[in-house]
mmCIF file of the N, C-alpha and C atoms, coordinates in Angstrom:
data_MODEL
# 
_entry.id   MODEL 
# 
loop_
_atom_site.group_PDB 
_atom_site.id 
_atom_site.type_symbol 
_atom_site.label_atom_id 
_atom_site.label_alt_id 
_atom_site.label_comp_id 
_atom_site.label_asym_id 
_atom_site.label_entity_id 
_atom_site.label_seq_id 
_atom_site.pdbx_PDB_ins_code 
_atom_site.Cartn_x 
_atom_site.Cartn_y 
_atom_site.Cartn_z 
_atom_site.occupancy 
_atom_site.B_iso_or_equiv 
_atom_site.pdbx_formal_charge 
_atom_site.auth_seq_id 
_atom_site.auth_comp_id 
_atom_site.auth_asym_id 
_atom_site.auth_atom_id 
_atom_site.pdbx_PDB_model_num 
ATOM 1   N N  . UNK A 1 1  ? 81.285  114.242 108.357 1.00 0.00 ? 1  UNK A N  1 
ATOM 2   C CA . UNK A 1 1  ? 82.052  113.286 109.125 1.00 0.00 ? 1  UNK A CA 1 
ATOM 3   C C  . UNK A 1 1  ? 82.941  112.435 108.223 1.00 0.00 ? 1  UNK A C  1 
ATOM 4   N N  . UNK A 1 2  ? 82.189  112.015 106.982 1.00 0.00 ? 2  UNK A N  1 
ATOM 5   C CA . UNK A 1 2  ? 83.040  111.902 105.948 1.00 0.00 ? 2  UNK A CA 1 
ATOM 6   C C  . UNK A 1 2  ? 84.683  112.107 105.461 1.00 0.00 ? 2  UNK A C  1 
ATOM 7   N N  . UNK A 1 3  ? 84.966  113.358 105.921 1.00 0.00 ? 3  UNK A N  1 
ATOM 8   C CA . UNK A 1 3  ? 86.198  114.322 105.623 1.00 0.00 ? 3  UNK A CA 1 
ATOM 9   C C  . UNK A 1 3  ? 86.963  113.747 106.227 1.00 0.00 ? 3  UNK A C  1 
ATOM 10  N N  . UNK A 1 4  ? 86.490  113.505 108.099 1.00 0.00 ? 4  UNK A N  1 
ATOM 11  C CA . UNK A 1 4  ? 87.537  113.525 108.845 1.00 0.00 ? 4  UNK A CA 1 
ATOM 12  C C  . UNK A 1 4  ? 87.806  112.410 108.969 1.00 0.00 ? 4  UNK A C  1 
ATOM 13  N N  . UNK A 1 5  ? 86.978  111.005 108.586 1.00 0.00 ? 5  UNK A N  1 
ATOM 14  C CA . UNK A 1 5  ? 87.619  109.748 108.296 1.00 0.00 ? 5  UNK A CA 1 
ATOM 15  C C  . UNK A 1 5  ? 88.358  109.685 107.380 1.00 0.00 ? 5  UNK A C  1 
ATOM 16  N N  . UNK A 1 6  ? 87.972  110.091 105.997 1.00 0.00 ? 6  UNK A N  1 
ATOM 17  C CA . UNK A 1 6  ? 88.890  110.059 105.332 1.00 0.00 ? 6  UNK A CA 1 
ATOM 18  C C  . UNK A 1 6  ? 90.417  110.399 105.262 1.00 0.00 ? 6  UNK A C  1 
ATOM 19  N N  . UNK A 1 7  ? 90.521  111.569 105.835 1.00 0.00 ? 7  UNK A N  1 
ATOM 20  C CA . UNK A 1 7  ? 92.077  112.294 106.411 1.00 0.00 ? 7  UNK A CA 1 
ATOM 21  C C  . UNK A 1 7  ? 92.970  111.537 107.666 1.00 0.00 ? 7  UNK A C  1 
ATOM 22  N N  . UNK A 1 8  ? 92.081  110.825 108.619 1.00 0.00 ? 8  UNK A N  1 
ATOM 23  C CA . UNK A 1 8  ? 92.279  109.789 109.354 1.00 0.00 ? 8  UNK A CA 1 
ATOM 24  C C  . UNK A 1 8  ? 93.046  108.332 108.720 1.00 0.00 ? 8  UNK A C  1 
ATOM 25  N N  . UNK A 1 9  ? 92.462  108.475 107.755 1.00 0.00 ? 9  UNK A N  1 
ATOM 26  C CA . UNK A 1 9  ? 93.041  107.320 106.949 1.00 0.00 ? 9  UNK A CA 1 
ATOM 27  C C  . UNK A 1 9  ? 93.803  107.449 106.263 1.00 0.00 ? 9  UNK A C  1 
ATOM 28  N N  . UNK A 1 10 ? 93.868  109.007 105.410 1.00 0.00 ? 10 UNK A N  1 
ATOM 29  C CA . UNK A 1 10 ? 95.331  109.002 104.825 1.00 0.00 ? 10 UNK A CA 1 
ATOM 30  C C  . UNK A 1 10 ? 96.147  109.392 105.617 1.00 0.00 ? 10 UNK A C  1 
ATOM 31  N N  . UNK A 1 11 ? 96.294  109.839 106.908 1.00 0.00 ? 11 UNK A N  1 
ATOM 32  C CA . UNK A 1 11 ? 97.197  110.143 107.872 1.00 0.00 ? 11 UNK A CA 1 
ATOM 33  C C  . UNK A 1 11 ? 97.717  108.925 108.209 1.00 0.00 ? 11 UNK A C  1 
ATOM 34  N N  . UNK A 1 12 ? 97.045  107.838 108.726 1.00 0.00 ? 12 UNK A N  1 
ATOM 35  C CA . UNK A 1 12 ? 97.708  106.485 108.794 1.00 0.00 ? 12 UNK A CA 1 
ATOM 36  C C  . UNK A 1 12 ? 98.306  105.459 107.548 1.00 0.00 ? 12 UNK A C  1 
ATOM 37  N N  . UNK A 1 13 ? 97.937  105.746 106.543 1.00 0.00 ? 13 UNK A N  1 
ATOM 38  C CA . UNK A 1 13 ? 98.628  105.281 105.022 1.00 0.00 ? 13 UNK A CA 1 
ATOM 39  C C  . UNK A 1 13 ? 100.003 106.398 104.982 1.00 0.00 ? 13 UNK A C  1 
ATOM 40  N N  . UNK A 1 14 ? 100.066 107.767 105.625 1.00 0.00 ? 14 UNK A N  1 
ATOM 41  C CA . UNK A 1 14 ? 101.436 108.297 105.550 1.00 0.00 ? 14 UNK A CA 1 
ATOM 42  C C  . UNK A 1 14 ? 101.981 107.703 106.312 1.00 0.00 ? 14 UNK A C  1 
ATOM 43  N N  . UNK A 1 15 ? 101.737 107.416 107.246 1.00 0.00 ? 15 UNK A N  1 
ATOM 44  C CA . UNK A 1 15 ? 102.705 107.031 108.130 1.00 0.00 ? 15 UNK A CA 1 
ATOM 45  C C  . UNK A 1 15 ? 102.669 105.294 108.410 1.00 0.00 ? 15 UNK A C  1 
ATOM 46  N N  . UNK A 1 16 ? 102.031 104.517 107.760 1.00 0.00 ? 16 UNK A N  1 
ATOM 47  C CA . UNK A 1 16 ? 103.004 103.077 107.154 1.00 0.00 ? 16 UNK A CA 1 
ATOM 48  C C  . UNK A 1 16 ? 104.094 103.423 106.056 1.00 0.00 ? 16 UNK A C  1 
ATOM 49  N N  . UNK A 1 17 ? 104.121 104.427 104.914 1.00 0.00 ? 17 UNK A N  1 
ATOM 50  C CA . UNK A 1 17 ? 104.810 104.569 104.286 1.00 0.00 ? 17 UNK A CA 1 
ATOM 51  C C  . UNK A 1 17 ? 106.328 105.411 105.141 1.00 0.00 ? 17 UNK A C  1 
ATOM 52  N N  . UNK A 1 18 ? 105.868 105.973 105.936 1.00 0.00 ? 18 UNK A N  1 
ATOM 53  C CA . UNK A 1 18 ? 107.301 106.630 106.362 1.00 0.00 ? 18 UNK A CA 1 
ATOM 54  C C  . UNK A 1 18 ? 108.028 105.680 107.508 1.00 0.00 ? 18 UNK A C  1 
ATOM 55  N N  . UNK A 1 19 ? 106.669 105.103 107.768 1.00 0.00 ? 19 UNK A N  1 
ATOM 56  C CA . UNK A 1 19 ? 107.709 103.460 108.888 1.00 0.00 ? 19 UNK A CA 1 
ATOM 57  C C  . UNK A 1 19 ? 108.251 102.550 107.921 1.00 0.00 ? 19 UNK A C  1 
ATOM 58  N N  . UNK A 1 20 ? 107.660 102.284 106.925 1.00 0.00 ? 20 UNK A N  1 
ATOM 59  C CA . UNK A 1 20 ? 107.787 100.781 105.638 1.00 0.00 ? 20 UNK A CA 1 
ATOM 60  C C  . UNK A 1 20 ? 108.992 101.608 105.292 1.00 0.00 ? 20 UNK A C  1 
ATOM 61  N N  . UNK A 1 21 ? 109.273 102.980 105.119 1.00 0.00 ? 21 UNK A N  1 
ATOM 62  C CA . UNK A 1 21 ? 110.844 103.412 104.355 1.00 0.00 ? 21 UNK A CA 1 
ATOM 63  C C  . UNK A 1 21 ? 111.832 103.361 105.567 1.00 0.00 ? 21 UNK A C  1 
ATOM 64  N N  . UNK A 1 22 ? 111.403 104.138 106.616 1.00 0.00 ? 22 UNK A N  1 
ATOM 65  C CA . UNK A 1 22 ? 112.558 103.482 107.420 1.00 0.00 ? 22 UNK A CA 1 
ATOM 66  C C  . UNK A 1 22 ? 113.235 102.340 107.973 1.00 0.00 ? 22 UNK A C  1 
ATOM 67  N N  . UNK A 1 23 ? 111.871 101.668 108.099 1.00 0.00 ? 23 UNK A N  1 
ATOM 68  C CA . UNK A 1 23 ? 111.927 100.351 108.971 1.00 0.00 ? 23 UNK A CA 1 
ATOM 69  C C  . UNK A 1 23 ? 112.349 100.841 110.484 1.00 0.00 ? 23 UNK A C  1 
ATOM 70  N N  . UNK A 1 24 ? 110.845 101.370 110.602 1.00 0.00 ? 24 UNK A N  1 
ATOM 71  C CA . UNK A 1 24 ? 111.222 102.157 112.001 1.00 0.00 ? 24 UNK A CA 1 
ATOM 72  C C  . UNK A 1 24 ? 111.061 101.639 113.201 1.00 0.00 ? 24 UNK A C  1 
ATOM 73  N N  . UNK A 1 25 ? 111.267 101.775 114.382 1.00 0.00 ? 25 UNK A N  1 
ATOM 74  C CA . UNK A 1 25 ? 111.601 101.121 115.593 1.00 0.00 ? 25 UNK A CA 1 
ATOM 75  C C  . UNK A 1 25 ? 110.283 101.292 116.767 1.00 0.00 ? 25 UNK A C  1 
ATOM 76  N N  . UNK A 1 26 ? 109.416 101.717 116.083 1.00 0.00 ? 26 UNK A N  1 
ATOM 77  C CA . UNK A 1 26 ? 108.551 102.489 116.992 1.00 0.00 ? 26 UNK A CA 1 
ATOM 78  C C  . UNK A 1 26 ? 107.893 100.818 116.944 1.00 0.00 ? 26 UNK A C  1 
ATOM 79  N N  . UNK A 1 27 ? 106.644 101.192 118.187 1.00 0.00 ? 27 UNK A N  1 
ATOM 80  C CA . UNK A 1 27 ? 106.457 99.962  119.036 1.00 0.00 ? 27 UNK A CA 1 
ATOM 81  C C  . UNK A 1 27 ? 105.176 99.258  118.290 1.00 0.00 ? 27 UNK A C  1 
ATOM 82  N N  . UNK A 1 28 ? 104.012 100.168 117.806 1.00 0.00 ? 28 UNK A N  1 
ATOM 83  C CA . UNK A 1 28 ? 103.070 99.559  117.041 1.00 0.00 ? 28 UNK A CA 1 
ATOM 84  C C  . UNK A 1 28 ? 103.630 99.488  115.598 1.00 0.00 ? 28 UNK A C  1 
ATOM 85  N N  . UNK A 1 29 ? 104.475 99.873  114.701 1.00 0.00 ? 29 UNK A N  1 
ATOM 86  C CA . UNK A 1 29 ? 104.765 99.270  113.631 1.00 0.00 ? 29 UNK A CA 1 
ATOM 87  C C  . UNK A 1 29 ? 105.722 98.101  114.226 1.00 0.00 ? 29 UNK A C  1 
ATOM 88  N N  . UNK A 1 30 ? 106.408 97.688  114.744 1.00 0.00 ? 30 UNK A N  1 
ATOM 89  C CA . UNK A 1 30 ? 107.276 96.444  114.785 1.00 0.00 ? 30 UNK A CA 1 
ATOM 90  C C  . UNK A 1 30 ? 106.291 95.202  115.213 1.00 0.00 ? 30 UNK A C  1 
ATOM 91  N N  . UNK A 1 31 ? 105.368 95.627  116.203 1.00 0.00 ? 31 UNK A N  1 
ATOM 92  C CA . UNK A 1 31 ? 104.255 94.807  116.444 1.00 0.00 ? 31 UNK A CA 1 
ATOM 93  C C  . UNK A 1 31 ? 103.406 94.549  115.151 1.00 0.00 ? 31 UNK A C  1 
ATOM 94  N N  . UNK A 1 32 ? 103.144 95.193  114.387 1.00 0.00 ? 32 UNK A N  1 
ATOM 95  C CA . UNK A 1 32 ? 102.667 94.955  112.664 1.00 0.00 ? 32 UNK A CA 1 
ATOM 96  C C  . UNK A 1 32 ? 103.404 94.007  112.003 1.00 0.00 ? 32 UNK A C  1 
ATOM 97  N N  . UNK A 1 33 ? 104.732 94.615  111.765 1.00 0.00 ? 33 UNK A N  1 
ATOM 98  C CA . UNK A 1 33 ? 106.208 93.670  111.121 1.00 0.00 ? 33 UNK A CA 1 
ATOM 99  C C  . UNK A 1 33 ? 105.937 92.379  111.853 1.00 0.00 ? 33 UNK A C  1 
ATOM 100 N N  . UNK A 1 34 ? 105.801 92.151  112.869 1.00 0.00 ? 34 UNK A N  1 
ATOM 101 C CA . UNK A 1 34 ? 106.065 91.178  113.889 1.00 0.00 ? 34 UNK A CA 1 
ATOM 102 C C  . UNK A 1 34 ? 105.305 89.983  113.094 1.00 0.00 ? 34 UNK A C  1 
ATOM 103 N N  . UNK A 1 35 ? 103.937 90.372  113.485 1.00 0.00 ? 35 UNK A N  1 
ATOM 104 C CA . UNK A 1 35 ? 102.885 89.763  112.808 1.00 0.00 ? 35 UNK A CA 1 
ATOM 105 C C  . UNK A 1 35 ? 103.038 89.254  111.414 1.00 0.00 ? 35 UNK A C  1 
ATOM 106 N N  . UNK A 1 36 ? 103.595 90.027  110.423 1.00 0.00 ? 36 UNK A N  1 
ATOM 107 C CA . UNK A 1 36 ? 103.502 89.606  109.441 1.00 0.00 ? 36 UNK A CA 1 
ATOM 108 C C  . UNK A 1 36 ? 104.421 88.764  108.655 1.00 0.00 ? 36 UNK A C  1 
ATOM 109 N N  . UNK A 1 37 ? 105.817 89.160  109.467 1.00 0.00 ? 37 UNK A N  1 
ATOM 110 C CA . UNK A 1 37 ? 106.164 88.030  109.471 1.00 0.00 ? 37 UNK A CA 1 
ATOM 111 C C  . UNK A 1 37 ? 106.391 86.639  109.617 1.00 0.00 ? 37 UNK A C  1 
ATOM 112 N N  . UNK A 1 38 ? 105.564 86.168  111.085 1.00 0.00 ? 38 UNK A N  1 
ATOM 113 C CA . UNK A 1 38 ? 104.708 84.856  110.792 1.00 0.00 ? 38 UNK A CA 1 
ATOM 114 C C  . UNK A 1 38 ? 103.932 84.345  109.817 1.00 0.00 ? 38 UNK A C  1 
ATOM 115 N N  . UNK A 1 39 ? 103.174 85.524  108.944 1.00 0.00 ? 39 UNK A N  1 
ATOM 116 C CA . UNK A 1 39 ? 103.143 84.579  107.430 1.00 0.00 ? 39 UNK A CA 1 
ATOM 117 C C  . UNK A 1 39 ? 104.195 84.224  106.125 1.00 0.00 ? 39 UNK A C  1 
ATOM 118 N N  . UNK A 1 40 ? 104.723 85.449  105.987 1.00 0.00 ? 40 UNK A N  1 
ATOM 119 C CA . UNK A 1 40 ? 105.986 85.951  105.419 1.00 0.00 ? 40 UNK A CA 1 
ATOM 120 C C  . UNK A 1 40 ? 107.608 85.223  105.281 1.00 0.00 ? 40 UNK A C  1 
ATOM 121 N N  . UNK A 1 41 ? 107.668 84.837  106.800 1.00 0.00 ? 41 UNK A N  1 
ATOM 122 C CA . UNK A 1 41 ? 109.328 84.335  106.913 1.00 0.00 ? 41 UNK A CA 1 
ATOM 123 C C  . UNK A 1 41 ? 109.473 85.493  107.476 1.00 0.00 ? 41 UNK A C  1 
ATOM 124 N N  . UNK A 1 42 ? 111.072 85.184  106.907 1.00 0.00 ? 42 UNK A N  1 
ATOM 125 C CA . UNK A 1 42 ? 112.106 86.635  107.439 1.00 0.00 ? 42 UNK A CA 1 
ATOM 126 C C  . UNK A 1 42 ? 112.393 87.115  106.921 1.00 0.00 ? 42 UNK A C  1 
ATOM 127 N N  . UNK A 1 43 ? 112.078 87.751  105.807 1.00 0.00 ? 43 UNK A N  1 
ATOM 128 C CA . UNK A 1 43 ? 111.898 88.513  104.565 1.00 0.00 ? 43 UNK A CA 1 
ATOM 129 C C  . UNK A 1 43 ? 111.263 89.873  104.737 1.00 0.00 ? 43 UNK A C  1 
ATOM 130 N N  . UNK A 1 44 ? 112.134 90.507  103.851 1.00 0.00 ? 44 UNK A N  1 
ATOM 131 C CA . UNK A 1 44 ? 112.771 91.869  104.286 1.00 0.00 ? 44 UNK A CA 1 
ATOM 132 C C  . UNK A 1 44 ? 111.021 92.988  103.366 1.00 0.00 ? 44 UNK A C  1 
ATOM 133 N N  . UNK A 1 45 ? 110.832 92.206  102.626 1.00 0.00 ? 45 UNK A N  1 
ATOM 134 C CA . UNK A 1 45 ? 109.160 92.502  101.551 1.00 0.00 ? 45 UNK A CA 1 
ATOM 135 C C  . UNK A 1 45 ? 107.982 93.243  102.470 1.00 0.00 ? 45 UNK A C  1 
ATOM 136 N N  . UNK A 1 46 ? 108.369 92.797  103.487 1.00 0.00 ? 46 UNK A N  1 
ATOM 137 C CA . UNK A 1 46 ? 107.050 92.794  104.684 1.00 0.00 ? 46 UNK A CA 1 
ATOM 138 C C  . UNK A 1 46 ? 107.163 94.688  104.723 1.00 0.00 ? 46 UNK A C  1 
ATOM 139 N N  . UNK A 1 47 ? 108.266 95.241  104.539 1.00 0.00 ? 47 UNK A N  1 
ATOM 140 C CA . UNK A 1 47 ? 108.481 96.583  104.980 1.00 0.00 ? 47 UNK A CA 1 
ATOM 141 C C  . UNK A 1 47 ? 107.410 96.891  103.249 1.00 0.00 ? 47 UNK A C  1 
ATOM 142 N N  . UNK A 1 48 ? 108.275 96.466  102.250 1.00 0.00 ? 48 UNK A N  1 
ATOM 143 C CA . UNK A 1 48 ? 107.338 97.100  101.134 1.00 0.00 ? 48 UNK A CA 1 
ATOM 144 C C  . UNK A 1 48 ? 106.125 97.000  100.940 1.00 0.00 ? 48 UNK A C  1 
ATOM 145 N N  . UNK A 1 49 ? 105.594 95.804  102.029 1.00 0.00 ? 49 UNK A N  1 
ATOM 146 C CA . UNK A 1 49 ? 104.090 96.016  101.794 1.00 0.00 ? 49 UNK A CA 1 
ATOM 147 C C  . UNK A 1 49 ? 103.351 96.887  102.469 1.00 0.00 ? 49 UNK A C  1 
ATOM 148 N N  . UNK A 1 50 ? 104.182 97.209  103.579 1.00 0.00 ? 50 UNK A N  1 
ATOM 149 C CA . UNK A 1 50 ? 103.288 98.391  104.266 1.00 0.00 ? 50 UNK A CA 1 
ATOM 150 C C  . UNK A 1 50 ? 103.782 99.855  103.600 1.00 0.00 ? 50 UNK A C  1 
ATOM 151 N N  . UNK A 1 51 ? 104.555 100.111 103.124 1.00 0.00 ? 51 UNK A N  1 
ATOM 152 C CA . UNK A 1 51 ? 104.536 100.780 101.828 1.00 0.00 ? 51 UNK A CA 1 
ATOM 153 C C  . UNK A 1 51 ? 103.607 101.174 100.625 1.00 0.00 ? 51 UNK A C  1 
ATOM 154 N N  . UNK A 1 52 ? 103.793 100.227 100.393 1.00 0.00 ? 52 UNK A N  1 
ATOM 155 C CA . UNK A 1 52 ? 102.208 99.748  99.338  1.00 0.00 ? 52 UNK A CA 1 
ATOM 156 C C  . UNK A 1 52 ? 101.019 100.231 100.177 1.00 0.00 ? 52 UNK A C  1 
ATOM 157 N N  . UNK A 1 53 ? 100.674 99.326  101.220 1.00 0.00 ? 53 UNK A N  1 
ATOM 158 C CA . UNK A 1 53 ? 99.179  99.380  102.026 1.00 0.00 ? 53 UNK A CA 1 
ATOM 159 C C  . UNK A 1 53 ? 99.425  100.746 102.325 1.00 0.00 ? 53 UNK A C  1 
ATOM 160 N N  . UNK A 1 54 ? 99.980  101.449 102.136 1.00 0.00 ? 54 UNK A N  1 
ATOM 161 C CA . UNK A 1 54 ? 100.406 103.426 103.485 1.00 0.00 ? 54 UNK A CA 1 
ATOM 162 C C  . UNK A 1 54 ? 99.602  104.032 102.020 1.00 0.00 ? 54 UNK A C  1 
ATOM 163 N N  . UNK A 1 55 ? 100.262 103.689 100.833 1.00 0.00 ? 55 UNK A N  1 
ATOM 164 C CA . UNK A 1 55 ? 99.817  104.413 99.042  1.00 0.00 ? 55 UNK A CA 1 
ATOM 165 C C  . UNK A 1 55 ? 97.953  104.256 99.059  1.00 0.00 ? 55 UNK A C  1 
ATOM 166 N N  . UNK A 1 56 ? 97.890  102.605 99.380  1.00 0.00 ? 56 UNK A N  1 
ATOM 167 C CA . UNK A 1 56 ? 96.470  102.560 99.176  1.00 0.00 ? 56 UNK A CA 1 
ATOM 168 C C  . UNK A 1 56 ? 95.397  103.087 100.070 1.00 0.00 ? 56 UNK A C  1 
ATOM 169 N N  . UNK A 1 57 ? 96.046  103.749 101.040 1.00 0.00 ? 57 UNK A N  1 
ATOM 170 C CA . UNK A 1 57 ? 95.241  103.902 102.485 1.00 0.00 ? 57 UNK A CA 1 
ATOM 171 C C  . UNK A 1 57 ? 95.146  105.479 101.992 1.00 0.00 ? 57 UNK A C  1 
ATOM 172 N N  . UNK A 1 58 ? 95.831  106.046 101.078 1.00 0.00 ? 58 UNK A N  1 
ATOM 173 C CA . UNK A 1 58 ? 96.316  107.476 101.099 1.00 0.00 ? 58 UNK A CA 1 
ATOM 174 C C  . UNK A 1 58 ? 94.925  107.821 99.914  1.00 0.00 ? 58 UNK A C  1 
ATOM 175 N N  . UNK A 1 59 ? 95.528  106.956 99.236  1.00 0.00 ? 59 UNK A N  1 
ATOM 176 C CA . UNK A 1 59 ? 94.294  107.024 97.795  1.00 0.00 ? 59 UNK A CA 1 
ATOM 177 C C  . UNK A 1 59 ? 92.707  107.077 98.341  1.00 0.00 ? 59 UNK A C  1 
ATOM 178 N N  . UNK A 1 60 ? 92.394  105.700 99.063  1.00 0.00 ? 60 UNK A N  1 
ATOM 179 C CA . UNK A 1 60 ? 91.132  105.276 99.564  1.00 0.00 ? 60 UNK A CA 1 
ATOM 180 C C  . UNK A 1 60 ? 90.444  106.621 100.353 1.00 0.00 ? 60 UNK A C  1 
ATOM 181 N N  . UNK A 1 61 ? 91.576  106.874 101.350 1.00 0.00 ? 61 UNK A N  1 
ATOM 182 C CA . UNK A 1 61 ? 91.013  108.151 102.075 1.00 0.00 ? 61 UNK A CA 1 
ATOM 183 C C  . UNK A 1 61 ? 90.753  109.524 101.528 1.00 0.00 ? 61 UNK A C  1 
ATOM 184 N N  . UNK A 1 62 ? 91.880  110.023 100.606 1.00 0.00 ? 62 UNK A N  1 
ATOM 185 C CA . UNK A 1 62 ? 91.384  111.019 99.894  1.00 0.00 ? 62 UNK A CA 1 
ATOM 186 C C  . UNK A 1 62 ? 89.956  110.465 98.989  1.00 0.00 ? 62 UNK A C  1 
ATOM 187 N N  . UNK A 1 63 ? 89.751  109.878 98.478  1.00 0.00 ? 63 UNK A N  1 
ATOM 188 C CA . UNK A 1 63 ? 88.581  109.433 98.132  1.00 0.00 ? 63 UNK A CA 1 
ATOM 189 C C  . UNK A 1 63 ? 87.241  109.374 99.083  1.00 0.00 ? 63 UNK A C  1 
ATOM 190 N N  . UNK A 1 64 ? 87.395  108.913 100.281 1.00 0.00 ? 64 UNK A N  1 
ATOM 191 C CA . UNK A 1 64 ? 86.812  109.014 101.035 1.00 0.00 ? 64 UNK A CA 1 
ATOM 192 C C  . UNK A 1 64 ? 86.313  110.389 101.641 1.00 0.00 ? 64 UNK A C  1 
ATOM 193 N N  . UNK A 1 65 ? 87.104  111.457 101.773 1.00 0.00 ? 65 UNK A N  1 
ATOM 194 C CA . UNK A 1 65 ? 87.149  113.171 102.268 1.00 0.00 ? 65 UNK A CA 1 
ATOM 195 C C  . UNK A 1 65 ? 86.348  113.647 100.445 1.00 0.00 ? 65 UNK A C  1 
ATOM 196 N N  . UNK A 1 66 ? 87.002  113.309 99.481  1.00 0.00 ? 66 UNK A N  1 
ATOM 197 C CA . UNK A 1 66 ? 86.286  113.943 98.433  1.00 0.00 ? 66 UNK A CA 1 
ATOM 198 C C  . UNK A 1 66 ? 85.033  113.414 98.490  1.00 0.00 ? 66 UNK A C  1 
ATOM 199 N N  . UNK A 1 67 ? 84.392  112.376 98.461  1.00 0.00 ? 67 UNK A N  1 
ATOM 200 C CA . UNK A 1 67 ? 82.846  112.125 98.213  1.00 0.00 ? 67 UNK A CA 1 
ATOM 201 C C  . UNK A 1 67 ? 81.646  112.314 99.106  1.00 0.00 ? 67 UNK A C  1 
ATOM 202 N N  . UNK A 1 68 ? 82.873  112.362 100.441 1.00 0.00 ? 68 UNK A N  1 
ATOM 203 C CA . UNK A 1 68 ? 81.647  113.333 101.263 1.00 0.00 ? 68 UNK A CA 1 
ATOM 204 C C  . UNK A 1 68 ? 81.157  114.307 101.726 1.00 0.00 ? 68 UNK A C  1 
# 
């Protein structure tokens, strides 16, 4: 069961990284953006962090599928 969380999770770390590069329009990433920009401002960073968080979600999960 291991595996398939893990792949679960890097499937969703790909795809903050391919919304964080587009800055895509779809309805649960802008609702994310949304959010985070109430801590943030209006600053454009908020896309690179889900960028970042998509890398670490990718890592964690393959990690996660390898150890179990």
């Amino acid at each position: 069961m291991g595996i398939v969380w893990g792949l679960i999770i890097a499937a969703i770390g790909t795809l903050f990284i391919v919304w964080g590069r587009t800055r895509s329009e779809f309805v649960v990433y802008r609702l994310l953006v949304a959010r985070s920009r109430i801590l943030w401002g209006q600053s454009d960073h908020v896309h690179g962090f889900y960028q970042a968080s998509g890398a670490i979600m990718i890592v964690v999960g393959a990690a996660i599928a390898i150890t179990a």
